[in-house]
DRENPA-3360 file (N, C-alpha, C; in nm, 2 decimals, always signed):
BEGIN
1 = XXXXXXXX = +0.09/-0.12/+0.00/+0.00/+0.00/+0.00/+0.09/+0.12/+0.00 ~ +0.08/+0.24/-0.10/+0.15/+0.34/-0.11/+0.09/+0.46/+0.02 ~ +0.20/+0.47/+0.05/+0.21/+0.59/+0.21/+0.26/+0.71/+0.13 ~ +0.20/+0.87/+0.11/+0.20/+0.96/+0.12/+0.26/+1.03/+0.23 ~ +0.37/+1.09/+0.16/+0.44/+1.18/+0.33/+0.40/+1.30/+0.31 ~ +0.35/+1.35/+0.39/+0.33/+1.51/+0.47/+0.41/+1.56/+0.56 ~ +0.49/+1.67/+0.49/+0.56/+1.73/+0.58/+0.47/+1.79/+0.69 ~ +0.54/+1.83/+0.81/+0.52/+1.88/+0.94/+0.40/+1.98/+0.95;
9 = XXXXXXXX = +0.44/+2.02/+0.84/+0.36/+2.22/+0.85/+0.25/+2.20/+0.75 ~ +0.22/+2.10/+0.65/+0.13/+2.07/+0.58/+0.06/+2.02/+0.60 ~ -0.10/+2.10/+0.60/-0.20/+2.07/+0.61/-0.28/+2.02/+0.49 ~ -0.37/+1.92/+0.52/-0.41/+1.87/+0.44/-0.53/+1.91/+0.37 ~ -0.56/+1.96/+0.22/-0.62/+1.98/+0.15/-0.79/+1.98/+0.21 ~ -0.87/+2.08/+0.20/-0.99/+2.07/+0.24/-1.10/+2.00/+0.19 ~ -1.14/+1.88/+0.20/-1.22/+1.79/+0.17/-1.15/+1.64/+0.13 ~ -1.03/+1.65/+0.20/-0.93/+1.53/+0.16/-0.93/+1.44/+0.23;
17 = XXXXXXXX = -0.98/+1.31/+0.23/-0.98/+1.19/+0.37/-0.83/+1.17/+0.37 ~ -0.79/+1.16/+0.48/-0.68/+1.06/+0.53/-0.72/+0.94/+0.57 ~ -0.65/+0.82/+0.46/-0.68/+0.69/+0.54/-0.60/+0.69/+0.68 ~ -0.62/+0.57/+0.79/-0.57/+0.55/+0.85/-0.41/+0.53/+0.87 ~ -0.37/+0.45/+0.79/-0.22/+0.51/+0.76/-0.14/+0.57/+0.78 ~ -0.22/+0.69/+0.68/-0.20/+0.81/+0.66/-0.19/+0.93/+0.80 ~ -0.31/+0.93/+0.85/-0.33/+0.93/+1.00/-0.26/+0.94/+1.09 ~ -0.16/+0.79/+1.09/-0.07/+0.79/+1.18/+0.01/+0.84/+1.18;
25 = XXXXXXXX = +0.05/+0.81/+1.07/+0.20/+0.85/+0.97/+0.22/+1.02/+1.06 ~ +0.08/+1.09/+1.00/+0.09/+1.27/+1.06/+0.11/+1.25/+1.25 ~ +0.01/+1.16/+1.29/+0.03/+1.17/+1.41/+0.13/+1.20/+1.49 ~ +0.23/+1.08/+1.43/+0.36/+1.04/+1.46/+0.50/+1.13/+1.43 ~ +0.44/+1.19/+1.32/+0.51/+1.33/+1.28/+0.51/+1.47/+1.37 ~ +0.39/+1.47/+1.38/+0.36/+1.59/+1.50/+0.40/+1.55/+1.65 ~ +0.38/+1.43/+1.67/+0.43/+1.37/+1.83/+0.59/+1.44/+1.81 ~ +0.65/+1.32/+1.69/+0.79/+1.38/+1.73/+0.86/+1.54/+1.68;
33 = XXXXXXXX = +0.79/+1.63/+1.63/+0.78/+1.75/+1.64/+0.84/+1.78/+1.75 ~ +0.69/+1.76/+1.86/+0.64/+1.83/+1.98/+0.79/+1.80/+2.08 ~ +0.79/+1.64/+2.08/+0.92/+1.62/+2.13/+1.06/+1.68/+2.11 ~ +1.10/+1.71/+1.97/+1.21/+1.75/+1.98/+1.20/+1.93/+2.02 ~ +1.06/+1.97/+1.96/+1.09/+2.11/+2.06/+1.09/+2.10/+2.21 ~ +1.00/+2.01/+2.25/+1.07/+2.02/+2.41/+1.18/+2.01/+2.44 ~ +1.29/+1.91/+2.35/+1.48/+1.91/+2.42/+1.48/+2.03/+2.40 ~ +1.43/+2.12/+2.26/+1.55/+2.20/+2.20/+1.52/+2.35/+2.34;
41 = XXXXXXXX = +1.33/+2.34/+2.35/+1.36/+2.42/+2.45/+1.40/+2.42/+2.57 ~ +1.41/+2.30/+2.61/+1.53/+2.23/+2.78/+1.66/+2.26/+2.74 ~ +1.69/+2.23/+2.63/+1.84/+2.31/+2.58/+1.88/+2.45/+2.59 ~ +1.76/+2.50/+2.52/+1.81/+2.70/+2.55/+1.75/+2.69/+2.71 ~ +1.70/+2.64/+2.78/+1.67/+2.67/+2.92/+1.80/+2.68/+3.00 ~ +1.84/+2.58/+3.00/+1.99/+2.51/+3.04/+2.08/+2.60/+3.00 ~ +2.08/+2.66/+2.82/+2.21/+2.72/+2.80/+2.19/+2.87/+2.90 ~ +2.04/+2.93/+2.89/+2.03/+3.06/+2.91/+2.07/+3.06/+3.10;
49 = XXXXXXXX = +2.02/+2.96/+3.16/+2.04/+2.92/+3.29/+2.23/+2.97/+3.31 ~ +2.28/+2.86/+3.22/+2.45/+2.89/+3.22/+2.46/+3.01/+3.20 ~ +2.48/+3.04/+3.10/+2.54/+3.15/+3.06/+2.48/+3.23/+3.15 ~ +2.36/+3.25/+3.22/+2.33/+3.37/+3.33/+2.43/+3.34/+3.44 ~ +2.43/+3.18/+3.46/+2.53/+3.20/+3.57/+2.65/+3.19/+3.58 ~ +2.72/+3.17/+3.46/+2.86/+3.25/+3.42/+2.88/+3.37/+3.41 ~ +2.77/+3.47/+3.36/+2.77/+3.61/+3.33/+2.79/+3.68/+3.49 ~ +2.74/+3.56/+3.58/+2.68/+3.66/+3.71/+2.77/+3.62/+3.81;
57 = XXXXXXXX = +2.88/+3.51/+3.75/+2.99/+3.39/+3.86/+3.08/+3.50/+3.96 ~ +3.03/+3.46/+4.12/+3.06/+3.53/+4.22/+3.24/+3.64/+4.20 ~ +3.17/+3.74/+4.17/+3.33/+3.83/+4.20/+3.37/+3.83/+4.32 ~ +3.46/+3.76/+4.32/+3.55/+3.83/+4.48/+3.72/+3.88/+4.51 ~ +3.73/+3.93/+4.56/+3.90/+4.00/+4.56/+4.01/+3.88/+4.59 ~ +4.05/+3.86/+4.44/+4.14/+3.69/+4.43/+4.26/+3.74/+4.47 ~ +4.28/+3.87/+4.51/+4.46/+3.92/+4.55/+4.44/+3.80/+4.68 ~ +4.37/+3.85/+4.76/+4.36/+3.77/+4.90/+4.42/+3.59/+4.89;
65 = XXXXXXXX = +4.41/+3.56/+4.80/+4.52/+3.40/+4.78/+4.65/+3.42/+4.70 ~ +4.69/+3.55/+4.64/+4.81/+3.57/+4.59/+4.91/+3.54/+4.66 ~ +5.06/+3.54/+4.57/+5.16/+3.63/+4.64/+5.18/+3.76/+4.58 ~ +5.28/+3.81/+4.63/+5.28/+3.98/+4.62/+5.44/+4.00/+4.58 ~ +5.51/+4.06/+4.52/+5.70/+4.05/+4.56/+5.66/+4.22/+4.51 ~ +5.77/+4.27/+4.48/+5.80/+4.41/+4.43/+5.93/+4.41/+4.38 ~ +5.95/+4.57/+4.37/+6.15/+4.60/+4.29/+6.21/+4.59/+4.37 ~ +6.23/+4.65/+4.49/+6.27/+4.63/+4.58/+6.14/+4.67/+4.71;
73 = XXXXXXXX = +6.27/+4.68/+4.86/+6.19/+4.71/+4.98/+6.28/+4.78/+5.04 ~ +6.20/+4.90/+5.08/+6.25/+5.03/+5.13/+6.35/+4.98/+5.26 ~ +6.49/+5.06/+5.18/+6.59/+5.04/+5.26/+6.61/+5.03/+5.45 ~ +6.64/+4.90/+5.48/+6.63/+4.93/+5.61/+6.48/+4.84/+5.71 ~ +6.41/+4.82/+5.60/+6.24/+4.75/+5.67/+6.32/+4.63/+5.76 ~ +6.33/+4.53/+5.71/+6.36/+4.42/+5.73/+6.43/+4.41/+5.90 ~ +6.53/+4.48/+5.83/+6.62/+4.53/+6.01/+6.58/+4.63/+6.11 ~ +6.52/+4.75/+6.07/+6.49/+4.80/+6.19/+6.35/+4.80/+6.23;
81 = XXXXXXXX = +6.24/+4.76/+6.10/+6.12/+4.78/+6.12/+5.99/+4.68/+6.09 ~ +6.09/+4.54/+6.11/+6.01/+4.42/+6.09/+5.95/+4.42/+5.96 ~ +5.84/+4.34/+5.96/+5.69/+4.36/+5.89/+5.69/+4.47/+5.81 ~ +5.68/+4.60/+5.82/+5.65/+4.74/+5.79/+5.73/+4.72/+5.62 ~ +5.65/+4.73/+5.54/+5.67/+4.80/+5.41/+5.66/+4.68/+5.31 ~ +5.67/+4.54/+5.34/+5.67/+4.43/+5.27/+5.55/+4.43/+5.18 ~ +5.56/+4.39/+5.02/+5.48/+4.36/+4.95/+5.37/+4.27/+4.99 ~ +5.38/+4.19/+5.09/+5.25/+4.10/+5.11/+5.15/+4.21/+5.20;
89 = XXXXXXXX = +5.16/+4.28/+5.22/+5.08/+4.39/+5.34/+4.99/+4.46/+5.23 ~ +5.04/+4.44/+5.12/+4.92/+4.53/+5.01/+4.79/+4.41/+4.96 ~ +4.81/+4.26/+5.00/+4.72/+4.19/+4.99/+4.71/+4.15/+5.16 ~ +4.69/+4.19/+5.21/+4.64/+4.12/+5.36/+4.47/+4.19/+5.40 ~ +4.42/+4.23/+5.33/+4.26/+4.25/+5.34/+4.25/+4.39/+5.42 ~ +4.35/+4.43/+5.45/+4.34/+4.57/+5.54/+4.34/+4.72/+5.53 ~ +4.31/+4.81/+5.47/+4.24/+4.90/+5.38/+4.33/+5.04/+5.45 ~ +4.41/+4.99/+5.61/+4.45/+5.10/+5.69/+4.52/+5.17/+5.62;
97 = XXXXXXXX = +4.54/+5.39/+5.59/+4.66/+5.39/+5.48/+4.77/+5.45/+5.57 ~ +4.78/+5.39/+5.68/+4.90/+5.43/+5.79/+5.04/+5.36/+5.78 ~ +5.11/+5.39/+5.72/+5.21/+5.28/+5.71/+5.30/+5.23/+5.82 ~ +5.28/+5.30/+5.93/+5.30/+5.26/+6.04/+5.22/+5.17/+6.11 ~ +5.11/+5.12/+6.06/+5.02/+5.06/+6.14/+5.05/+4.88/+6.10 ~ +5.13/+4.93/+5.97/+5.19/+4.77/+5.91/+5.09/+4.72/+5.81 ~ +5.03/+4.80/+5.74/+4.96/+4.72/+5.61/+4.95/+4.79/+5.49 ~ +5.06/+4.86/+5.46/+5.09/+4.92/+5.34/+5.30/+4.87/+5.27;
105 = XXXXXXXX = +5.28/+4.85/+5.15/+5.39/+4.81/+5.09/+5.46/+4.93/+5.04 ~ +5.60/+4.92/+5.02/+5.69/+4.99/+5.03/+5.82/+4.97/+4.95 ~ +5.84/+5.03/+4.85/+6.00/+4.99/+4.77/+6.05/+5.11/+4.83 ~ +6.21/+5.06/+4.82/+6.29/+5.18/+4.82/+6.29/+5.27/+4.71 ~ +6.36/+5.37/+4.70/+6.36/+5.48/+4.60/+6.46/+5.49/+4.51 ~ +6.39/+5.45/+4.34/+6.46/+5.39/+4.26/+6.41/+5.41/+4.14 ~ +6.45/+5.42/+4.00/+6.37/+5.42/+3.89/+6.30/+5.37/+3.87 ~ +6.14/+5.36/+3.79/+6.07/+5.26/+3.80/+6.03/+5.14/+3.87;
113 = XXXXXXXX = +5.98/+5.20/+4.00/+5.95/+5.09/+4.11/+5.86/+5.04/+4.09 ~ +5.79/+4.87/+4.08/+5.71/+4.81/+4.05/+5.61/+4.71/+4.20 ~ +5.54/+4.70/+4.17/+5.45/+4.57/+4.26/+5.38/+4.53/+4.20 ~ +5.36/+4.36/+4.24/+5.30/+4.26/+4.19/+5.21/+4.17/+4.24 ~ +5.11/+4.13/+4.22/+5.03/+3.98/+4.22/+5.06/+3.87/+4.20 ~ +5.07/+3.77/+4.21/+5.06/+3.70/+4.10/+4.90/+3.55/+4.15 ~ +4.85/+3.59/+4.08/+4.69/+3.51/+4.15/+4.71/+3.36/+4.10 ~ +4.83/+3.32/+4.05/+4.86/+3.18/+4.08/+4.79/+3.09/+3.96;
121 = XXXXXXXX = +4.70/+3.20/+3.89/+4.65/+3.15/+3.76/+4.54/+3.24/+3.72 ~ +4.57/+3.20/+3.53/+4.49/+3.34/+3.51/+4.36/+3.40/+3.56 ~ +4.27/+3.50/+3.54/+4.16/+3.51/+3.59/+4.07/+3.66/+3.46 ~ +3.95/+3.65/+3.53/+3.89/+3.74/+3.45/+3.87/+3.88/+3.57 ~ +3.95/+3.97/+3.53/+3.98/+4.07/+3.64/+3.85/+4.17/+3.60 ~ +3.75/+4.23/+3.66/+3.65/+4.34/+3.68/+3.69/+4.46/+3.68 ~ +3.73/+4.46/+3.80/+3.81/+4.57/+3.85/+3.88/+4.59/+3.96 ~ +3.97/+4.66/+3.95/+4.09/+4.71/+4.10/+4.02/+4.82/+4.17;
129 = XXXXXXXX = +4.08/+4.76/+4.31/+4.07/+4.94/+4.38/+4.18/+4.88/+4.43 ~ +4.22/+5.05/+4.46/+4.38/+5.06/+4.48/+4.34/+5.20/+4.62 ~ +4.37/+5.12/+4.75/+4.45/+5.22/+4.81/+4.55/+5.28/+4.87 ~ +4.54/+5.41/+4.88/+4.68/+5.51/+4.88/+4.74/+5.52/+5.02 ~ +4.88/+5.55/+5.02/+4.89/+5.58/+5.17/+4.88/+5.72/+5.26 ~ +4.88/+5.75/+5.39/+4.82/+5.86/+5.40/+4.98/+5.99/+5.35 ~ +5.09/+5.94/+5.39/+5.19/+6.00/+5.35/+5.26/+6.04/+5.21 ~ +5.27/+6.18/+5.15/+5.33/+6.16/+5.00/+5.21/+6.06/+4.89;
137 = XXXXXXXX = +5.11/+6.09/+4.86/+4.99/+6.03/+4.82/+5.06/+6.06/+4.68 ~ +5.08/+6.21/+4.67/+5.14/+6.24/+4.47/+5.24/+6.12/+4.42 ~ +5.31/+6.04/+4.50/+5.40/+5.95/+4.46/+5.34/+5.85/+4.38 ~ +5.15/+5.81/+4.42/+5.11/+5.73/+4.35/+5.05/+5.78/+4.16 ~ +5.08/+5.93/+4.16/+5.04/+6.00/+4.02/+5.09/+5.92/+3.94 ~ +5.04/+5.90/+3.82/+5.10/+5.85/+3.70/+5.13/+5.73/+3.71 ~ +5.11/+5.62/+3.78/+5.13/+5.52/+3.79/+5.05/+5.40/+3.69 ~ +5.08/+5.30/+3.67/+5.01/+5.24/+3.55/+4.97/+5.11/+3.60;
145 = XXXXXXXX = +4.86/+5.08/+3.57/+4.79/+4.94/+3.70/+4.79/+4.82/+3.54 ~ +4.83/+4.71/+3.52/+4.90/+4.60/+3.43/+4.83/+4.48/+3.46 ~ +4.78/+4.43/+3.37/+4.72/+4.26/+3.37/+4.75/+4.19/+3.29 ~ +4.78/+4.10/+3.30/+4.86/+3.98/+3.20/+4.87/+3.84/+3.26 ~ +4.94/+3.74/+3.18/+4.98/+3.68/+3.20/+5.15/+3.63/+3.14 ~ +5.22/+3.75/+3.14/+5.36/+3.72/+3.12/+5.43/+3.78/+3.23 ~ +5.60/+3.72/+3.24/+5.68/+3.80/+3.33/+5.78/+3.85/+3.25 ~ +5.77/+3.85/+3.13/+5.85/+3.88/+3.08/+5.87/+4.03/+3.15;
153 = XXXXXXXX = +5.99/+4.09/+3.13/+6.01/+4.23/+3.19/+5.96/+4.23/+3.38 ~ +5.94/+4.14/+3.42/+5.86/+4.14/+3.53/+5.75/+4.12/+3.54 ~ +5.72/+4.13/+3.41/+5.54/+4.19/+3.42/+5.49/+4.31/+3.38 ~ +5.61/+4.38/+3.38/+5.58/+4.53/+3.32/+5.58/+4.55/+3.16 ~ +5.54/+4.41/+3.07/+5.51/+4.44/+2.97/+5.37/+4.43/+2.93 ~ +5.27/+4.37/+3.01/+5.16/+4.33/+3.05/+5.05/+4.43/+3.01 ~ +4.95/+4.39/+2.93/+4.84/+4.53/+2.89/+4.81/+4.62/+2.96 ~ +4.75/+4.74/+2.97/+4.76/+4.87/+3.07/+4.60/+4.84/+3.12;
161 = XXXXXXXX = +4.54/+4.82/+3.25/+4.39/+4.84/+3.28/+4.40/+4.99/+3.26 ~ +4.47/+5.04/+3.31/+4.44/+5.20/+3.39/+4.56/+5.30/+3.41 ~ +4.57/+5.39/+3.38/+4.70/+5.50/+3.46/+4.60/+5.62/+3.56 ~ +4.69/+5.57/+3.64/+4.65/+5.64/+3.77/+4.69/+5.77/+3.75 ~ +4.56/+5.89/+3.77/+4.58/+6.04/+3.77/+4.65/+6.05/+3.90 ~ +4.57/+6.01/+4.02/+4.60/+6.05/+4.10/+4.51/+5.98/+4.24 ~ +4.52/+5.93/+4.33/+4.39/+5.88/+4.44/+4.48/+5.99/+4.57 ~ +4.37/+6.06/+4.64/+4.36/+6.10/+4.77/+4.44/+6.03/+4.87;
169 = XXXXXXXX = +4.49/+6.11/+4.93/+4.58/+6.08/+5.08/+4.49/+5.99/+5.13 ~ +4.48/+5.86/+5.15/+4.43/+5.79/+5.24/+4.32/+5.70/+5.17 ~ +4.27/+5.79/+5.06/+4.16/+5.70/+4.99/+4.19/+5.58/+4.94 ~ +4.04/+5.56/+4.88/+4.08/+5.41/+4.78/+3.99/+5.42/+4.66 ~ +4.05/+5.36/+4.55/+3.97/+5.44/+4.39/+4.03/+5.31/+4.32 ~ +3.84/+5.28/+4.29/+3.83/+5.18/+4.16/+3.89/+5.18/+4.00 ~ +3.93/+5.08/+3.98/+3.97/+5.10/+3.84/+3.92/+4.97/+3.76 ~ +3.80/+5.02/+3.63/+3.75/+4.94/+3.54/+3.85/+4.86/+3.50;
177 = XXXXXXXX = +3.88/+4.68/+3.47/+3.97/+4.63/+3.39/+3.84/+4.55/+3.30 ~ +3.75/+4.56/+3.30/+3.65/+4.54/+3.23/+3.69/+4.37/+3.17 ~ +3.66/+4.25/+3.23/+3.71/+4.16/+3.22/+3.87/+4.12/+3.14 ~ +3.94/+4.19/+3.16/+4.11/+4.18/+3.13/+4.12/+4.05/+3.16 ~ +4.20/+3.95/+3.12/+4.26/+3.81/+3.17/+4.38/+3.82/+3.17 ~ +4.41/+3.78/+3.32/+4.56/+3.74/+3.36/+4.59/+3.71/+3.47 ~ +4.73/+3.62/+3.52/+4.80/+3.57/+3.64/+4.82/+3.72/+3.68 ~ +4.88/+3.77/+3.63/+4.94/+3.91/+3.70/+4.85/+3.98/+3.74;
185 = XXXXXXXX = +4.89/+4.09/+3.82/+4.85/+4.26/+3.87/+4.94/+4.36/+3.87 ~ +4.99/+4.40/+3.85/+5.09/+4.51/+3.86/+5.11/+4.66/+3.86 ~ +5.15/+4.72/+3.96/+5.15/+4.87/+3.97/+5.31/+4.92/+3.92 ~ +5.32/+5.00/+3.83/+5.46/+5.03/+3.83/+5.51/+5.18/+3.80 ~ +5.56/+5.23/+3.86/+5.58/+5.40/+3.82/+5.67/+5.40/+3.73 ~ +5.64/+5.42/+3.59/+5.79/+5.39/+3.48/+5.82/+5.54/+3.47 ~ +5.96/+5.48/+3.43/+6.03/+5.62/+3.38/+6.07/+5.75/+3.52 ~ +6.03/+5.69/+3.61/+6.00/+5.80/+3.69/+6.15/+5.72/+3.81;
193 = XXXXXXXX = +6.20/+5.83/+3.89/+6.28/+5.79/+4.04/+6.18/+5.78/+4.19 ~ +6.17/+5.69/+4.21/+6.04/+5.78/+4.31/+6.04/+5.60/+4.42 ~ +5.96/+5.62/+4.50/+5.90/+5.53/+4.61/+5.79/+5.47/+4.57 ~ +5.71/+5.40/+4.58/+5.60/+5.29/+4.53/+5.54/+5.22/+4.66 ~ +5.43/+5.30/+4.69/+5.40/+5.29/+4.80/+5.23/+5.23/+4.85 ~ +5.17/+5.15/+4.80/+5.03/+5.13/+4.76/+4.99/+5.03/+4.93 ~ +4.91/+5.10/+4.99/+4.84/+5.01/+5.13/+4.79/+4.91/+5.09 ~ +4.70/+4.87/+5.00/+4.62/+4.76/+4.98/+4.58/+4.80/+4.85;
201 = XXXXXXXX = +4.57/+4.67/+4.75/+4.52/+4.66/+4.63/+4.43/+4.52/+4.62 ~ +4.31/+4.52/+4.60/+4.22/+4.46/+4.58/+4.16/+4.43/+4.42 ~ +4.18/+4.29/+4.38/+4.14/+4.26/+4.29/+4.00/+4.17/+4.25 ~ +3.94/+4.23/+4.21/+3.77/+4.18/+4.20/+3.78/+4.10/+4.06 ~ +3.73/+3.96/+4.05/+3.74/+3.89/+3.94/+3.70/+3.74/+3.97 ~ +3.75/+3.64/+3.88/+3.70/+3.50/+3.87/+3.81/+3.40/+3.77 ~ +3.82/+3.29/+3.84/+3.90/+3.20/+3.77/+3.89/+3.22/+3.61 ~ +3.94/+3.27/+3.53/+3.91/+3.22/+3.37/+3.89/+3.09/+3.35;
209 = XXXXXXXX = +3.90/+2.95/+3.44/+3.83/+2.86/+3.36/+3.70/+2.81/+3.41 ~ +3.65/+2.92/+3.48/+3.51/+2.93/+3.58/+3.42/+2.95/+3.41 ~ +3.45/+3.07/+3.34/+3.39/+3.08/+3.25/+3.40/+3.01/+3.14 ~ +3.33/+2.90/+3.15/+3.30/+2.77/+3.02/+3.15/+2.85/+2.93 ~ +3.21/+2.77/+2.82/+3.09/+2.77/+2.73/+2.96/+2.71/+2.70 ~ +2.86/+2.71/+2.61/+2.76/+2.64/+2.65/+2.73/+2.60/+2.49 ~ +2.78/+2.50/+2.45/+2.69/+2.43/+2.36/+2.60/+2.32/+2.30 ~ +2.51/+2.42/+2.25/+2.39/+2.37/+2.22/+2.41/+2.30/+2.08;
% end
């Protein structure tokens, strides 16, 4: 017996019997229709679910599991002043810009003084806040805030988030890196003689391999 196939979307001629056959044949056509639009729409549910919750994957300040090193450390910390001036004080969660209080980093005074992160693996950085100490604040002018993942140069060859005009004696001021990816952080005053002095730098961001893709 010859079976007629009807596509999905075709309707059948007005005054036309369908034998039984025939019947099924559409039945079974539209069943599995219906079916595969339900995966396809459990599939965009799922992708739109992900992707919302990759878009939205918890920011938090990943300096806080770094290490930190710098160019150098202000002549003399080590021996007469303990703790006081070390690069890891600019990741210790502490916002104080007293450098006496022991949570602000310190190089000695030198061309192009630099500081570092390194978040131990790349990431998708947001944005920095950077803050200043309450002493000689202009030292932080012109400074240039660096994300990457190279050392080549230190790190100081690393894309630019930001150059710092200037932050307030004591403040603290955000800087867009608008999802940048990198191991690194880096503050460095180039070209310049000067001190490198940042209390705390805070980096808001997420593993780069947090952010997977979704295919459908």
């Amino acid at each position: 017996m010859a079976v007629r196939c009807i596509r999905m979307s075709e309707e059948p001629v007005s005054g036309t019997h369908l034998d039984s056959s025939e019947s099924v044949f559409r039945e079974s056509a539209e069943s599995e229709k219906k079916r595969r639009m339900k995966v396809l729409l459990a599939l965009f549910i799922v992708c739109v679910v992900f992707f919302s919750s990759s878009a939205g994957y918890q920011v938090e300040n990943v300096a806080l599991h770094g290490r930190a090193t710098m160019s150098t450390l202000l002549a003399g910390s080590s021996a007469s002043v303990g703790y006081l001036g070390h690069a890891i004080n600019a990741i210790d969660g502490n916002q104080n810009p007293n450098f006496y209080h022991g949570s602000c980093a310190h190089t000695d005074r030198e061309m192009s003084p630099w500081w570092r992160v390194d978040l131990l693996k790349p990431h998708k950085i947001q944005y920095v806040t950077i803050t200043n100490t309450l002493t000689a604040p202009e030292r932080m002018n012109g400074a240039e805030l660096l994300v990457g993942s190279s050392l080549a140069n230190n790190g100081n060859n690393n894309p630019r988030c930001a150059t710092i005009s200037s932050i307030a004696s004591g403040a603290t001021q955000t800087f867009q890196c608008d999802g940048m990816v990198g191991r690194y952080v880096s503050i460095i005053i180039r070209g310049r003689d000067d001190y490198l002095t940042p209390c705390e730098v805070e980096v808001f961001g997420y593993p780069e391999d947090q952010a997977s893709t979704c295919v459908c």
